[in-house]
C-alpha positions as CSV (number, residue, x, y, z in Angstrom):
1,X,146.9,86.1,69.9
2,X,144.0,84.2,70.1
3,X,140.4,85.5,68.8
4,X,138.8,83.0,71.9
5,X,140.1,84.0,75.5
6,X,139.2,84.3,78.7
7,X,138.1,87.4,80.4
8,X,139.7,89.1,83.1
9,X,138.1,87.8,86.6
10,X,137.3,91.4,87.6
11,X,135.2,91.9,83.8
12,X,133.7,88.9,84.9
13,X,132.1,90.0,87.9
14,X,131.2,93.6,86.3
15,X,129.0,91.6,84.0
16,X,127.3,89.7,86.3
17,X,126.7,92.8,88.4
18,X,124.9,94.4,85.6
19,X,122.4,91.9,85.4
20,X,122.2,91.7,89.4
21,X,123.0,95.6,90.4
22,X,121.3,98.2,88.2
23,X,120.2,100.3,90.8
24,X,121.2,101.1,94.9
25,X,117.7,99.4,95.3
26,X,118.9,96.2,94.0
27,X,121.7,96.1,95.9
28,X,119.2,96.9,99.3
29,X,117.4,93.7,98.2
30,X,120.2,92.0,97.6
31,X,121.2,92.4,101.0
32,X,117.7,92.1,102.8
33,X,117.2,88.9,101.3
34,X,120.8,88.0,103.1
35,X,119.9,89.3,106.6
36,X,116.4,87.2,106.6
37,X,118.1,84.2,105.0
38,X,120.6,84.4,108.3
39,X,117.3,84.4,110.7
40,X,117.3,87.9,111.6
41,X,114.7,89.3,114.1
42,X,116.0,93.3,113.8
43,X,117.2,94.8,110.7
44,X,118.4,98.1,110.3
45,X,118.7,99.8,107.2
46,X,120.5,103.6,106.5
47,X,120.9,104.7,103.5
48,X,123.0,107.9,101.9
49,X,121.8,110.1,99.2
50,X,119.5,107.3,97.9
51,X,121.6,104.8,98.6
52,X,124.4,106.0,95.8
53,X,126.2,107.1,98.2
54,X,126.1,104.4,101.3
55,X,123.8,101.3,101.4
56,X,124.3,100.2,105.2
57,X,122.4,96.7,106.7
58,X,122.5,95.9,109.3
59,X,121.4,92.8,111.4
60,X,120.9,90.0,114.2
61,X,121.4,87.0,112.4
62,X,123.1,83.7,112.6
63,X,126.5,85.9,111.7
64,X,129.2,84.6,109.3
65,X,132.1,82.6,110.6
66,X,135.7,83.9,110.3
67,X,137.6,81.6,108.1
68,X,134.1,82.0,105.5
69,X,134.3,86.0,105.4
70,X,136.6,86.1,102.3
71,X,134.1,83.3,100.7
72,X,131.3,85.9,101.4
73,X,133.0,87.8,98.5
74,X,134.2,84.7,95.9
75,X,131.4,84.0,93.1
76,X,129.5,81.2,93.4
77,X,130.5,80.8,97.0
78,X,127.4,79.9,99.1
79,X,125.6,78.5,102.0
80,X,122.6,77.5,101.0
81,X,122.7,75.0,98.2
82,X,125.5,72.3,97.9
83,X,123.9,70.2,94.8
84,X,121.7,70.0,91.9
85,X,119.2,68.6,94.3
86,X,119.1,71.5,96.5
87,X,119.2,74.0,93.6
88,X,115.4,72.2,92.6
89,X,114.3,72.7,95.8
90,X,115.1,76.0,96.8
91,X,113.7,77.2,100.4
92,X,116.1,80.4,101.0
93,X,115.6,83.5,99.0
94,X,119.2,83.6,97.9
95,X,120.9,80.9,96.6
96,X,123.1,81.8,93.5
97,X,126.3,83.2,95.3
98,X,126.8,86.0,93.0
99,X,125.4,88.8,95.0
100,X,128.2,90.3,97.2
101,X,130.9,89.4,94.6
102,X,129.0,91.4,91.7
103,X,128.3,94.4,94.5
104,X,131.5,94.5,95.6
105,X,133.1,94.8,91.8
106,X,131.2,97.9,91.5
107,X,131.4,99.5,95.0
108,X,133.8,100.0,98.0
109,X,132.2,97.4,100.3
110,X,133.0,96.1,104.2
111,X,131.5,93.4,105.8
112,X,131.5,93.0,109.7
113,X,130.1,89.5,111.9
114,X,130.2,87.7,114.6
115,X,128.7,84.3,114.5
116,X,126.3,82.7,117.0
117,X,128.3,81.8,119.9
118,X,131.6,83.1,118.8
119,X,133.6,85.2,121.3
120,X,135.2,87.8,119.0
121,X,133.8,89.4,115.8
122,X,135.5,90.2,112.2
123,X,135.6,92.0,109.1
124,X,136.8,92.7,105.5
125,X,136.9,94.9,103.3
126,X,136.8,95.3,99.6
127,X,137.3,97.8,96.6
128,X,137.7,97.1,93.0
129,X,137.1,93.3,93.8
130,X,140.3,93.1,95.6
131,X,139.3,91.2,98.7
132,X,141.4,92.9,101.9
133,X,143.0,91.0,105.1
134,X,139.9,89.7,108.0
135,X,140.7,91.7,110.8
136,X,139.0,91.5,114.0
137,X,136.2,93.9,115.0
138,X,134.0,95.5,117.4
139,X,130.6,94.2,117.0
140,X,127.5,92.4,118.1
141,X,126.2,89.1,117.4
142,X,125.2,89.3,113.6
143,X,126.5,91.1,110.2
144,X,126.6,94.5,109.0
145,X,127.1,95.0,105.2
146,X,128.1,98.9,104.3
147,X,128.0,99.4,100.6
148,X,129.8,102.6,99.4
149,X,130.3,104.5,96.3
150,X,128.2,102.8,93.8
151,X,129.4,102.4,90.8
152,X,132.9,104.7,91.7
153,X,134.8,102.8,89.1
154,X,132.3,102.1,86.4
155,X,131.0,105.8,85.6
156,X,129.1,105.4,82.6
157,X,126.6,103.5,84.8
158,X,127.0,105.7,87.1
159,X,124.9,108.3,84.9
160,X,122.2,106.3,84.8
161,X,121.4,106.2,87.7
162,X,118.1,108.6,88.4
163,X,118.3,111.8,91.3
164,X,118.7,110.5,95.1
165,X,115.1,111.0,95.9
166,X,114.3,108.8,92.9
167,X,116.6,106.2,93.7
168,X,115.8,106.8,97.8
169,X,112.0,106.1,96.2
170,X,113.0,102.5,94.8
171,X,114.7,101.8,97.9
172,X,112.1,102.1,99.9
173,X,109.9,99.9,97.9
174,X,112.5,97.4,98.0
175,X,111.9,97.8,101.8
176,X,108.2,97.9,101.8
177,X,108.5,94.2,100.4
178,X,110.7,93.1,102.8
179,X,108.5,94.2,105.7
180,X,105.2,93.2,104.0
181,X,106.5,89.9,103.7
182,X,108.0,89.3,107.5
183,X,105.7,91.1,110.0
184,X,107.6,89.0,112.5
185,X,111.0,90.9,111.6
186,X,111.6,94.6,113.1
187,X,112.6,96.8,110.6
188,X,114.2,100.4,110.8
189,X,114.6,102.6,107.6
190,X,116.7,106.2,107.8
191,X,118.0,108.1,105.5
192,X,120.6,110.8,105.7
193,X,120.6,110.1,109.0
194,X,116.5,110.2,109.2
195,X,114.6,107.7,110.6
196,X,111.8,107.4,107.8
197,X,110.4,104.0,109.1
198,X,110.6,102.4,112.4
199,X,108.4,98.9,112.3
200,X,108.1,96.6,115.3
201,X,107.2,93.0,114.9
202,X,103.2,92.3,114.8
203,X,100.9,90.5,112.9
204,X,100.7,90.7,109.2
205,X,97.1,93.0,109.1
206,X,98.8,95.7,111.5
207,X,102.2,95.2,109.7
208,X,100.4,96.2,106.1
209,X,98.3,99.0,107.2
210,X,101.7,100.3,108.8
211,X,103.3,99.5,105.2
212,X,100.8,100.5,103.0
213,X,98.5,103.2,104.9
214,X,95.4,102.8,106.5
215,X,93.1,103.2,103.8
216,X,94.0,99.7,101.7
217,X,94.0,98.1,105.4
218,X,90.3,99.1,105.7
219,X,89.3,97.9,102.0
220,X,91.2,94.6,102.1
221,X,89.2,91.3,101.9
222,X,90.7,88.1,103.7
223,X,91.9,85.6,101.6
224,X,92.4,81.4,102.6
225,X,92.9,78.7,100.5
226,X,94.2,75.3,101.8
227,X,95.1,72.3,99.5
228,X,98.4,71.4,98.3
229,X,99.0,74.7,97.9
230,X,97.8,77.6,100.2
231,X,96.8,80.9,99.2
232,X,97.2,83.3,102.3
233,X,96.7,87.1,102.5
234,X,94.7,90.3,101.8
235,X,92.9,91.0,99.0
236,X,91.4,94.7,98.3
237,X,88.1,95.7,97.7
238,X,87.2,96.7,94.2
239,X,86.0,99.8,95.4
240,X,89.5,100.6,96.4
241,X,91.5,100.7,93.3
242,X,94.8,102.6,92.0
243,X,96.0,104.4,88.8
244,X,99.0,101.9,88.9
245,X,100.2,98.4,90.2
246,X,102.0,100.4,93.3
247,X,100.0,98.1,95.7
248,X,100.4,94.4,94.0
249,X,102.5,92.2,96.3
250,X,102.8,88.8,95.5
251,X,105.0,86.0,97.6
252,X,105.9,83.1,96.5
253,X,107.1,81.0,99.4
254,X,108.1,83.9,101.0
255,X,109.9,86.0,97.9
256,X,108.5,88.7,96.2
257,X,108.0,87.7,92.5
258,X,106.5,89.0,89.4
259,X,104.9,86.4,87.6
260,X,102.8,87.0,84.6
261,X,100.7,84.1,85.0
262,X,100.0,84.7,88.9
263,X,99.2,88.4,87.2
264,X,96.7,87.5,84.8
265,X,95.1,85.1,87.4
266,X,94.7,88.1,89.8
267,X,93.4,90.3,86.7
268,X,91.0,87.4,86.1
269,X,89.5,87.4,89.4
270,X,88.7,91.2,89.5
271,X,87.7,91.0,86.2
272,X,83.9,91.3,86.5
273,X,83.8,93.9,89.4
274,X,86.8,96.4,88.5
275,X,85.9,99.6,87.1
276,X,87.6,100.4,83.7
277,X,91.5,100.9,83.7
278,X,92.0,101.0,87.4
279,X,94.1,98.6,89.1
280,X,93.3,96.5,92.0
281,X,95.5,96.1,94.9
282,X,96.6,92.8,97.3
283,X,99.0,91.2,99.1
284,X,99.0,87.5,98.5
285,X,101.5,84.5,99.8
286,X,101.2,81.4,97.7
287,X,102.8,78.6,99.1
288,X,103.7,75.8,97.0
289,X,106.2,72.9,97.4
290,X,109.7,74.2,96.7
291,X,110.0,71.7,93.7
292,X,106.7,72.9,91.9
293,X,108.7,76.5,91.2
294,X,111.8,77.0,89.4
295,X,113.3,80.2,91.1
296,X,116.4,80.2,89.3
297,X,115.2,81.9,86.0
298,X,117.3,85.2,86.3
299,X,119.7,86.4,88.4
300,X,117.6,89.0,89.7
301,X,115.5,85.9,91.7
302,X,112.4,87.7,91.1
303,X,110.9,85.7,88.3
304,X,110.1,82.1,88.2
305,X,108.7,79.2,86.2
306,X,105.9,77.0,88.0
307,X,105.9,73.1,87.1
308,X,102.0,73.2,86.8
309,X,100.9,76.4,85.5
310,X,97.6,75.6,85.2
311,X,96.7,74.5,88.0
312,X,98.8,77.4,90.1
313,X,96.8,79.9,87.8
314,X,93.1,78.4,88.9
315,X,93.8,77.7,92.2
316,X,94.7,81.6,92.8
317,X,91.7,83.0,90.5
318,X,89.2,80.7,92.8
319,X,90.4,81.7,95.7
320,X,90.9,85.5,95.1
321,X,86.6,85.5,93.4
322,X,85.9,83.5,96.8
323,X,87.5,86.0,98.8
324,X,85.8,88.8,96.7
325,X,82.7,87.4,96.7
326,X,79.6,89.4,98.6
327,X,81.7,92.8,98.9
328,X,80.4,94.5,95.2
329,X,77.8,95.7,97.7
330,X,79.4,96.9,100.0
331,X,81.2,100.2,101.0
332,X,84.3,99.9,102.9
333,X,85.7,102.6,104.9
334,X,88.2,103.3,102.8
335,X,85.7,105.3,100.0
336,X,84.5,106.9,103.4
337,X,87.6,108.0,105.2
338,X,88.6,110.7,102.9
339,X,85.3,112.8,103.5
340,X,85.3,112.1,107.2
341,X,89.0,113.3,107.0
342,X,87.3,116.5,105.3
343,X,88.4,116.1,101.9
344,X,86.7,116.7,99.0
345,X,86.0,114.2,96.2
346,X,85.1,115.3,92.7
347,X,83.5,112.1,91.2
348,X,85.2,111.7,87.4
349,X,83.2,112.3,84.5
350,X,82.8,108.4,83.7
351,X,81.3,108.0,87.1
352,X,78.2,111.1,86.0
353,X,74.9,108.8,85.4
354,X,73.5,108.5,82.4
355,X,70.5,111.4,81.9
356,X,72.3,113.6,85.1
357,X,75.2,114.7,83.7
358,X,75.5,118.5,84.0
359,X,76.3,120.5,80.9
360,X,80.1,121.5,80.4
361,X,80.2,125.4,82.0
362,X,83.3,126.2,81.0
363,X,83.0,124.4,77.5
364,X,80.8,127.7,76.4
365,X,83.0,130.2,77.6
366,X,85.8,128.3,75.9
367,X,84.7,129.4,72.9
368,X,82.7,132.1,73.6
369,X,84.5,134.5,71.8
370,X,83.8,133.1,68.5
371,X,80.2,134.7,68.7
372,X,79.4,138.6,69.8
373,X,76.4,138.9,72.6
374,X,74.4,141.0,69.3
375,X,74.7,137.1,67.6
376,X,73.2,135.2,70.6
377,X,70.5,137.8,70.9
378,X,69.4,136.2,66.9
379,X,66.6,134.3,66.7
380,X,67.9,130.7,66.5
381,X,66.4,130.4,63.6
382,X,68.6,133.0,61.8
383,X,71.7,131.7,63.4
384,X,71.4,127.9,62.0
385,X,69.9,128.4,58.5
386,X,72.6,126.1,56.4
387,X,72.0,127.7,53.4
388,X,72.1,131.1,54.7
389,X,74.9,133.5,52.7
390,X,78.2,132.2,54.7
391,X,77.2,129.4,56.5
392,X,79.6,127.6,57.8
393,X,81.2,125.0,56.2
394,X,80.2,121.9,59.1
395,X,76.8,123.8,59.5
396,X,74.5,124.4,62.6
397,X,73.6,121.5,65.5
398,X,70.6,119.7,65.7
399,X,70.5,117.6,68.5
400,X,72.9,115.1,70.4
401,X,72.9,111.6,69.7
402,X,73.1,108.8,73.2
403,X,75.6,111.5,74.7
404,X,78.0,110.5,72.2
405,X,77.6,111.9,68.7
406,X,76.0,115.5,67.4
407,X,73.9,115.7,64.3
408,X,74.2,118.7,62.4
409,X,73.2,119.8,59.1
410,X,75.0,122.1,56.4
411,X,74.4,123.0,52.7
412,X,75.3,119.4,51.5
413,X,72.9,117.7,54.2
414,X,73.7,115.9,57.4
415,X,77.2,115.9,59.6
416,X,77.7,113.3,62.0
417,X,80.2,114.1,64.2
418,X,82.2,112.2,67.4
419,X,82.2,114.9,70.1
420,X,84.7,113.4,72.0
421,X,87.1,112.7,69.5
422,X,86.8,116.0,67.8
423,X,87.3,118.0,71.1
424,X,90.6,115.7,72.1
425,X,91.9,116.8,68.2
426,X,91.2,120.4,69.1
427,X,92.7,120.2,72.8
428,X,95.8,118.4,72.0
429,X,96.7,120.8,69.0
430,X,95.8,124.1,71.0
431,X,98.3,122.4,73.4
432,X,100.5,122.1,71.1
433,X,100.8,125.4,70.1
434,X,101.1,126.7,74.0
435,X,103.7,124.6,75.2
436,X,106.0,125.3,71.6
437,X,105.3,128.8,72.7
438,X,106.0,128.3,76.4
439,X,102.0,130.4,76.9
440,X,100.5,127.5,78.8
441,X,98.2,129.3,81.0
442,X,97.0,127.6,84.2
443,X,94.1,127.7,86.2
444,X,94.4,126.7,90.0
445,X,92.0,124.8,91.8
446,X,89.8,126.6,94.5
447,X,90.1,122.8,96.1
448,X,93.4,121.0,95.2
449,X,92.8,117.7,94.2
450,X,94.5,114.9,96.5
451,X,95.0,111.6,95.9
452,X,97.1,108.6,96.7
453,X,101.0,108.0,95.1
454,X,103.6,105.9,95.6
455,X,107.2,106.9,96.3
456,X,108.5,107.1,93.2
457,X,105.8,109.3,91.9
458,X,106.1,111.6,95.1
459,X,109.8,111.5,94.1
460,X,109.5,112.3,90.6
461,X,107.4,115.4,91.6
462,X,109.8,116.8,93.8
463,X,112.5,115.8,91.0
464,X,111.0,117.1,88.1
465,X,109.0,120.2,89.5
466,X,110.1,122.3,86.5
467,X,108.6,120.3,83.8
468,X,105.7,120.2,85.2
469,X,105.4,123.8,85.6
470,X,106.0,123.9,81.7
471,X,103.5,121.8,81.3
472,X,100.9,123.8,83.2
473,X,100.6,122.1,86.5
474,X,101.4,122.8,90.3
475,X,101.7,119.3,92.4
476,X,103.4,118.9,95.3
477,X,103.9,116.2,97.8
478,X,101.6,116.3,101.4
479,X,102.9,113.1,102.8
480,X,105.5,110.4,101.5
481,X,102.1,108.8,100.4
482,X,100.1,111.6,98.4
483,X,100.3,114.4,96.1
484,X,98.2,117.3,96.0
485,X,97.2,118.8,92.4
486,X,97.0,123.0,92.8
487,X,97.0,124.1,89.4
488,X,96.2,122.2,86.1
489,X,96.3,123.6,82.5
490,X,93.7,125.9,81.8
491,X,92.0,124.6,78.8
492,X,91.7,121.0,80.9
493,X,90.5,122.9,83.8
494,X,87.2,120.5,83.7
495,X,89.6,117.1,83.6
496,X,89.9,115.2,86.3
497,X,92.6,116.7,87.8
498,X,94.2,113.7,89.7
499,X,93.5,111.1,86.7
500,X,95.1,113.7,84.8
501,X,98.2,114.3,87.1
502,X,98.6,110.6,87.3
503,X,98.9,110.4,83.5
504,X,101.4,112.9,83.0
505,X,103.6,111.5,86.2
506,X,103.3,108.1,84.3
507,X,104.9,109.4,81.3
508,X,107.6,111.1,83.2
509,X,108.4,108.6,85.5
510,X,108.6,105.8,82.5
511,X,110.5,108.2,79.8
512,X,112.1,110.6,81.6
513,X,111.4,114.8,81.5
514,X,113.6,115.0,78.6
515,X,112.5,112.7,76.7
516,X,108.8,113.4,77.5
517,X,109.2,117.5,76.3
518,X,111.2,116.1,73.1
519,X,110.9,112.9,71.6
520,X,107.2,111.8,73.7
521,X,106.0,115.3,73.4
522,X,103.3,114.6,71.2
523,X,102.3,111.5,72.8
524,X,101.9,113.0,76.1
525,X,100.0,116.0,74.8
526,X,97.5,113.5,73.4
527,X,97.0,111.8,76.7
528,X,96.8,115.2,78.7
529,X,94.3,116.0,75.5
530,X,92.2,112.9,75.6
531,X,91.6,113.2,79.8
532,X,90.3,116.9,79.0
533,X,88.3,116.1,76.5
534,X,84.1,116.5,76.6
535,X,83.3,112.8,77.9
536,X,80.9,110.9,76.1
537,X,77.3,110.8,78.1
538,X,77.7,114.3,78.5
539,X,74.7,116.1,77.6
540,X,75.8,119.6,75.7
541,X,73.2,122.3,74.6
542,X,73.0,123.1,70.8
543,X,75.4,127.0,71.6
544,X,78.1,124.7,72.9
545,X,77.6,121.6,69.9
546,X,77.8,125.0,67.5
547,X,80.7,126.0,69.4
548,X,82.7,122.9,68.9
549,X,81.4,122.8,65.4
550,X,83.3,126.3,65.1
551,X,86.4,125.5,66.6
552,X,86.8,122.2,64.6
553,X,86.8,124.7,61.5
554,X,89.7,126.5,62.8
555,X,91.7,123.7,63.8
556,X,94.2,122.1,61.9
557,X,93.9,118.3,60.9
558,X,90.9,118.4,62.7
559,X,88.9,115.7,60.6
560,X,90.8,112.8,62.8
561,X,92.2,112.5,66.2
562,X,95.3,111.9,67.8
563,X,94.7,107.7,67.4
564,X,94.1,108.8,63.2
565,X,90.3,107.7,63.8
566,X,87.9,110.3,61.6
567,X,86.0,112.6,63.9
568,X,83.2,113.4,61.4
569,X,81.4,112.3,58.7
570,X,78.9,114.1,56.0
571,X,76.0,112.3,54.3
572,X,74.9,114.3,51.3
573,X,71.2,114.8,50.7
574,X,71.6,112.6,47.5
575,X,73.1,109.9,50.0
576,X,70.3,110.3,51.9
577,X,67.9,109.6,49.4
578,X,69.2,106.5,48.0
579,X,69.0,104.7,51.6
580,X,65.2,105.6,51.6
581,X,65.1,105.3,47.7
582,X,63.6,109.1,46.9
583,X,63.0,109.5,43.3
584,X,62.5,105.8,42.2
């Protein structure tokens, strides 16, 4: 038998489909991307347990004729490019002719048309890429594609696929694309038989607010660039800014792309006027001439190459900073709405500034059991004498250094210690220790903290409730578009409790809950630690710089934090001489 051979047409396709189906979301896009390529004006979209169990599109297309419906299913069988000359120049958003055949090897699948004009309508049917008779069929002008059983007959991807509110989640971002990018198109979303989204055609500002909320549609800045390409769209104000890239849309002659150079452009043009890690938010069309992009990169159509990268990359930077330009100033309604809605805002600790920050409350009491109320009735005096019988081995505060570092002097001479990083060590090993002994206390908010998500993170809430419970925190979804934060652990009880929320759902949504209690534990315990950590710029009285002082003492490995950096340092007396050369 030969080592070289062939594989088996139906292997064939299963590979493909892994590269092209990894999820019921793909599939959805997959099939989108069909209905708008056909000219439809009404799409309907129903989906069944996420989409694992039934992926159903609907449309009013240009329909598919009879003889071609078994085609619909053969591999690189297609409509829409017929040479290499077409295939550089690619104006629909399919193109390859894998789609349906690599869906249909991994799924139960029937497909239903009538064409433009024709009298009768048809369908076929497939299962294990076995392509059934076209019989006719009951149905309106235009195609209906009902996807079934994903994954029935390959099960080991099968369990890889996340919970149905999960996969329901990337679903109906896959939607949110599609209906971003055609305002013109009506689009209707349902699932388990519940309409979730009904969108009628209008222009693309109403279409985006009714997408993406009301809140981005007030912060978003216009954005037109003409040339020989054109930049089109809606830019968002840098006061409006996200915890994630959940609100980055980018089209590239009408298709949805991720493109690291168009990213680092936009990143570029927010550059100067984004605050810290926050991420800005946009929905852009570039429009270029078909054969300046190469679209046929992956099979996945959602990267690309561009001919001229440079030149792509500084026409979109100038015409984002123009578009930005003049609104630092100004305060869109978006930073109002929530207060006029009656919510409350806590500003993060970052924002505090400098010379106004308010002394940690709860920092004191944290500790406070470390010293009796007969010690902090001593005169000060008594209490930070260094060479007093049993002083402590980091010594007693002096004073705090640009909100930053505290000076403190012991028997040896002076301590130079980095506030923040020595509370984060304390924090994330006094986590530590709760969560091995499942005693991680909580403390709920008298406000709960709201603040915008995207689907999947409302999904992994609802999906992963549990964990977060062991982790100390109460978060539940108020709308398919925010979470509310009710409880946080109680030694972060001074965090920002959203920022903080947001961290933890990162970690959980990218690594899984397993994985995040086991093999990332110690990771995410230094991310919850660093966010509850004394900020630096925070101004803290000498009790609570002695109290920290005192804890480090008790902590274990406390002389670095969780990135290995040292958290203090001590500078003899004999060190100090030499630098102001005493005794020469």
């Amino acid at each position: 038998m030969p080592a070289i051979r062939p594989l088996p047409e139906a292997l064939i396709s299963q590979i493909a489909a892994g590269e092209v189906v990894d999820r019921p979301a793909s599939v959805l896009k997959e099939l989108l991307e069909n209905s708008l390529d056909a000219g439809a004006t009404d799409i309907g979209v129903a989906l069944a347990e996420g989409g694992i169990k039934q992926i159903r599109v609907g449309d009013n297309g240009s329909g598919i004729e009879k003889d071609d419906l078994p085609m619909a299913f053969a591999r690189h069988a297609t409509s829409k490019i017929a040479s290499l000359e077409d295939l550089e120049q690619v104006r629909s958003l399919g193109f390859r002719g894998e789609a349906l055949a690599s869906i249909a090897s991994v799924a139960r699948v029937a497909l239903a048309s009538r064409a433009a004009g024709a009298a009768h309508a048809f369908a076929v049917s497939t299962e294990a890429g076995s392509i059934g008779a076209t019989e006719p069929a009951a149905h309106p002008a235009g195609t209906v594609v009902e996807v079934n059983d994903l994954y029935y007959n390959t099960p080991a991807r099968r369990k890889f696929l996340k919970s149905d509110a999960t996969e329901f989640a990337h679903c109906e971002e896959v939607f949110t694309r599609a209906a971003v990018s055609r305002s013109d198109v009506a689009l209707t979303l349902r699932h388990n038989g519940r309409v979730v989204a009904r969108l009628a055609p209008t222009d693309p500002a109403q279409r985006i607010a009714a997408a993406l909320g009301s809140e981005f549609a007030q912060s978003m800045r216009t954005v037109e660039a003409n040339g020989v390409l054109k930049l089109s769209g809606f830019a968002g104000s840098p006061a409006y800014t996200r915890a994630s890239r959940d609100a980055q849309f980018v089209y590239v002659n009408g298709r949805f792309v991720r493109d690291k150079l168009l990213s680092h452009a936009l990143r570029e043009a927010y550059r100067d006027v984004l605050h810290g890690e926050r991420h800005p938010a946009y929905v852009l069309f570039l429009e270029i001439d078909p054969r300046g992009v190469d679209v046929n990169v992956h099979p996945a159509k959602i990267e690309i190459r561009f001919r001229d990268p440079r030149a792509v990359h500084q026409f979109v930077f100038h015409a984002v900073v123009k578009g930005l330009a003049g609104t630092a100033a100004e305060t869109p309604a978006a930073v109002a709405s929530p207060l006029a809605a009656g919510r409350s805002i806590r500003p993060r600790a970052d924002q505090v500034p400098l010379g106004l920050a308010q002394p940690v409350a709860s920092y004191t009491a944290m500790f406070a059991d470390r010293r009796s109320a007969a010690d902090l009735a001593l005169p000060s005096a008594t209490l930070e004498d260094p060479n007093a019988p049993g002083a402590p081995p980091l010594g007693f505060a002096l004073a705090q250094l640009h909100g930053v570092y505290i000076l403190a002097q012991n028997q040896q001479g002076l301590i130079l210690v980095d506030m923040h990083a020595a509370h984060e060590r304390i924090l994330y090993e006094r986590l530590k220790g709760a969560l091995d002994s499942r005693a991680m206390n909580t403390q709920k908010l008298l406000i709960p903290s709201t603040f915008h998500a995207d689907r999947v993170d409302v999904a992994t809430v609802e999906e992963h409730g549990s964990t977060l419970n062991q982790l100390g925190f109460d978060v539940a979804a108020i709308s398919p578009f925010a979470l509310a934060v009710r409880a946080v652990p109680a030694m972060l009880a001074e965090a920002d409790a959203a920022e903080l929320a947001r961290a933890v759902l990162r970690d959980i949504r990218e690594y899984g809950a397993s994985r995040v209690l086991t093999e990332r534990r110690d990771e995410l315990l230094g991310t919850m630690a660093c966010h509850g950590a004394v900020r630096a710029h925070r101004a803290l009285t000498i009790l609570e710089m002695n109290a920290l002082l005192r804890e480090m003492e008790e902590t274990e490995r406390s002389g670095q934090c969780n990135h290995g950096r040292p958290t203090w340092f001590q500078m003899s007396l004999a060190d100090l001489d030499k630098l102001f050369m005493r005794g020469r």
